[in-house]
N, C-alpha and C positions, 0 to 999 in steps of 0.2 A: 428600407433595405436591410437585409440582413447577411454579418461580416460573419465569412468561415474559414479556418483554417484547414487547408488540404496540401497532399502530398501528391503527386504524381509520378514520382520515383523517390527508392527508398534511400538512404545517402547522411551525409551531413547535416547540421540541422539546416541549412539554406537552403533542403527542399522544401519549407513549409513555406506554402504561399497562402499569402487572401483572396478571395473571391467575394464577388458582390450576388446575391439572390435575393428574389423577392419571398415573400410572407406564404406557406403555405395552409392546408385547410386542413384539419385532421380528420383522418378516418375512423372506425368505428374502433375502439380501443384507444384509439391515441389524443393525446395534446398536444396542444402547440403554446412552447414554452420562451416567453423572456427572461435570458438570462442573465445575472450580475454578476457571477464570480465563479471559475473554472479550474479545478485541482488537474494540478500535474503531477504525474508519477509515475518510478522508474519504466515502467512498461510500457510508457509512451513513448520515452526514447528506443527502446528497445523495436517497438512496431514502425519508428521512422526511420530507423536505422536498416532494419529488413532481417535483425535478429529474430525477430517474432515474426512470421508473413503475416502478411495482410493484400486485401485484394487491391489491385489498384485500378484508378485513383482512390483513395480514401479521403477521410475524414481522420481527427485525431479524440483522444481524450475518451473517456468514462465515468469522469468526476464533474457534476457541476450544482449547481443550487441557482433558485429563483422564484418565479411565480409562472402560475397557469394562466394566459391569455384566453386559449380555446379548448373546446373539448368536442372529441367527436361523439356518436352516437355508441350508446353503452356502457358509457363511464361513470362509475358511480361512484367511486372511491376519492375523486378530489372535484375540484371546481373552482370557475374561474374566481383568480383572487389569492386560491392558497398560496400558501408557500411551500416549497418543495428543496430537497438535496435527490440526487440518488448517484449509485455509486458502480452501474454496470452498463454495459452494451445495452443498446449495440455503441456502435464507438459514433464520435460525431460530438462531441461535447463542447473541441475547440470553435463555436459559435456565438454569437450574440442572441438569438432566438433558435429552435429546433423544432421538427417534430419529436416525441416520443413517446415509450407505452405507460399509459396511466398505471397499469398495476405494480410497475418498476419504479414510483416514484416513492418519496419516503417523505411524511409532512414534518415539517420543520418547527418547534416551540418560536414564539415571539424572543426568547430570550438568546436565541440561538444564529448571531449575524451569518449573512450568506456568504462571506469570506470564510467563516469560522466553520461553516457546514463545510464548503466545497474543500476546506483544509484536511478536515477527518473523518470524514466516512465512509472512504474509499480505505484506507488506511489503518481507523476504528474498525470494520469489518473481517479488514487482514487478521489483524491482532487479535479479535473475535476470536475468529477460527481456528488460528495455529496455538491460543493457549486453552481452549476449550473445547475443542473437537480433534484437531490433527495428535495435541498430546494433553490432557486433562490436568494442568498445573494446579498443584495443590498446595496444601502446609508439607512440608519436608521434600519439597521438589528444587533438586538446585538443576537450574539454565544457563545456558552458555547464550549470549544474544549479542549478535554482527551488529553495528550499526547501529550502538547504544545513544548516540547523542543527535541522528540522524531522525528526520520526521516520522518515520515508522517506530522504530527503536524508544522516541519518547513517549509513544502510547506502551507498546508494550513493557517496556520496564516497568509503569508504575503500578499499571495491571497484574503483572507476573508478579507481583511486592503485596500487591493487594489479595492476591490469592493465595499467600503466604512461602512461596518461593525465595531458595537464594537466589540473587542475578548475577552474573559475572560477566561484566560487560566489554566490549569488542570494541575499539575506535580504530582509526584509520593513522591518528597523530596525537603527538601530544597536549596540542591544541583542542582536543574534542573531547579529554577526560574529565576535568571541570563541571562539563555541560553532562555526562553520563554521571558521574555521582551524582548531582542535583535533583536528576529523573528519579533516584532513589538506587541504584547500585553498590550492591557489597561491593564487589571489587569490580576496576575499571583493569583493561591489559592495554595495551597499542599494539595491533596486528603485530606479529611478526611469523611465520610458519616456522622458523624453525626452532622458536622457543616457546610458541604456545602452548604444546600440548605440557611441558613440563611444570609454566606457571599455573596452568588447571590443576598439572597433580599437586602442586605444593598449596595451595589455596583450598583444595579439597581434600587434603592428606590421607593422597592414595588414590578415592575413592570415583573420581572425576565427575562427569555428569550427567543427569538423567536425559537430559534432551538438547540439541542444538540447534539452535536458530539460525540459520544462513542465506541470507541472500543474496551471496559474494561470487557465490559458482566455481569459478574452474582453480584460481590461485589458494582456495581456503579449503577446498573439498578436503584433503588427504588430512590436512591437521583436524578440521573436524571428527569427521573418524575416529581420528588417535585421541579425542576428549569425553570420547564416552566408556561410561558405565558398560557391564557386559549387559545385554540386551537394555541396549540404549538406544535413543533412534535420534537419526539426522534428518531433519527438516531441510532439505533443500528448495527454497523456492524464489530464487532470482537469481542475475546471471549478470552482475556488474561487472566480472571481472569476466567475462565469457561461458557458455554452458559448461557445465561439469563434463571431465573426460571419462568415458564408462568405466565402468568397475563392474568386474568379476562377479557373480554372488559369490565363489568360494571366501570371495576377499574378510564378507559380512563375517562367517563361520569362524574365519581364522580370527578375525576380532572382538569376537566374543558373543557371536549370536546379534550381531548388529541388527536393526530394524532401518531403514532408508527409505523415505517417499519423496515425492517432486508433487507437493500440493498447487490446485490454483483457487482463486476468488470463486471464480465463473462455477467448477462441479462445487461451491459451499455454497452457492445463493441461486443454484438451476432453478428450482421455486420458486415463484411469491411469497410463498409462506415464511421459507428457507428464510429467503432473506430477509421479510420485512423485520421476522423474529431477533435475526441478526444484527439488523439494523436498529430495532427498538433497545436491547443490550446496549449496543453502543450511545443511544444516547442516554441511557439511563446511566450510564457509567460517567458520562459527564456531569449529568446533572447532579449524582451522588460527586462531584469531584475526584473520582478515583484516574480518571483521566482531563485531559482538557486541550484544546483544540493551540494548537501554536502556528501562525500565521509568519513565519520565515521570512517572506519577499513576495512581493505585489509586480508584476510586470502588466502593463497595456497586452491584450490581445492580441496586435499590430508586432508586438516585439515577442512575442511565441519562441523562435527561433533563439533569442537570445537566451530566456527561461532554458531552454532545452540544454543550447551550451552550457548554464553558470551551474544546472544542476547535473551536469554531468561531470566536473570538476571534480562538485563534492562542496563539503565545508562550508555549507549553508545552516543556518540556526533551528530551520524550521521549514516546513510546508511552502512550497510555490502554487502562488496562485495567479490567474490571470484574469484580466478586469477585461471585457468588454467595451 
């Protein structure tokens, strides 16, 4: 039998229930995957909650890693046996076995455990993108990045360090600056709006900063803003604190030729290509150590619901994963 987590309405995390299904057959493109370990991330909450719609009933998740059981007709790119992570839709990942599309799958090194896959490369992809596609971080690139000690936050700090970047990192409390220098950060701040923007000018003197990383949404937007460089741009792409409230474009002009996008995962890896590319990056970044996979907390499958609550607090070490 195989154990699924789904939603039937969107709500608290108490909407996640289990459902029992038997083994299906794959069709022409797809496998049917046993899985061992299941990445949770902000966006999940956000799709149970009904911040992000979703159709319903659904399914949960995007992140998982294991092996190929079955293959249907046409598949030539894995086989049964391999080992697999991948890190997109369709969603349906909160499972013990699944169907899904072989070319969306990402083969996995022997050295590379399945907790440790499903931990970062949902995550490794993000961070992919936003330092090397959404803004091109380089040597002489100083960043502003939310959520420095936070499971996303500790791939891209060491990355953004590795591509020669100042970091000036974002925490939530004083509790989580510690864990944000560690990652590799010049300077760690503790949220506060309304003294950010002037600890950015004093740490930057004057000059503030080339790019902003935000996944905080509606409480961090305006001080954002007020940290950049004149045609600086703000990364908006998550929504913790709730969606950002619109802005003006005159607003951009008056603050100096602003640049603002609201990137996702899904238009960086629309491709195969896109992404495996993407995907191969990220584990090459591991395997050079320039990042490394941190495995936070382990919850049962069975206990999804509670995952969703502890990571919604906050103030977890590392990556939640769920075991099967």
């Amino acid at each position: 039998m195989v154990t699924s987590a789904v939603i039937h309405q969107t709500g608290e995390p108490q909407v996640i229930q289990l459902e029992q299904s038997t083994a299906q057959t794959p069709g022409p493109g797809e496998v049917w995957l046993e899985q061992f370990a299941i990445g949770v991330n902000p966006l999940d909450l956000s799709q149970r909650s009904g911040a992000a719609p979703l159709a319903l009933p659904s399914g949960l998740g995007l992140e998982g890693a294991g092996r190929v059981v079955a293959v249907g007709a046409d598949v030539t790119n894995v086989a049964v046996g391999d080992r697999f992570a991948y890190a997109t839709g369709p969603i349906g990942a909160y499972a013990s076995a699944r169907l899904y599309p072989a070319n969306r799958l990402v083969k996995i090194p022997d050295s590379l455990s399945f907790e440790d896959a499903a931990a970062v490369l949902f995550k490794g992809i993000t961070a992919q993108y936003l330092l090397k596609s959404t803004y091109p971080v380089g040597p002489g690139s100083t960043v502003l990045i939310y959520g420095a000690a936070g499971a996303l936050g500790q791939i891209m700090v060491p990355w953004a360090k590795h591509l020669g970047a100042l970091v000036i990192g974002v925490v939530s409390g004083a509790e989580s600056v510690e864990r944000a220098r560690l990652a590799g950060c010049d300077e760690v701040l503790v949220f506060d709006a309304a003294t950010l923007v002037d600890a950015v000018i004093d740490i930057t003197q004057g000059k503030k900063v080339d790019v902003v990383y935000d996944p905080i949404g509606r409480v961090s937007f305006e001080a954002s803003l007020n940290c950049l460089r004149p045609r600086g741009l703000l990364v908006s792409f998550g929504m913790a604190s709730g969606a950002p409230a619109p802005v003006e474009i005159s607003t951009l002009n008056a603050k100096g030729s602003l640049f603002l996008t609201r990137p996702s995962l899904a238009a960086h890896t629309a491709t195969p290509e896109e992404y495996q590319q993407r995907a191969k990056d990220v584990l090459q970044a591991i395997d050079a150590g320039i990042i490394q996979p941190n495995v936070g907390r382990r919850y049962p499958l069975a206990d999804a619901a509670r995952a969703h609550a502890d990571l919604h607090r906050g103030g977890l070490p590392g990556a939640v994963v769920l075991v099967p």
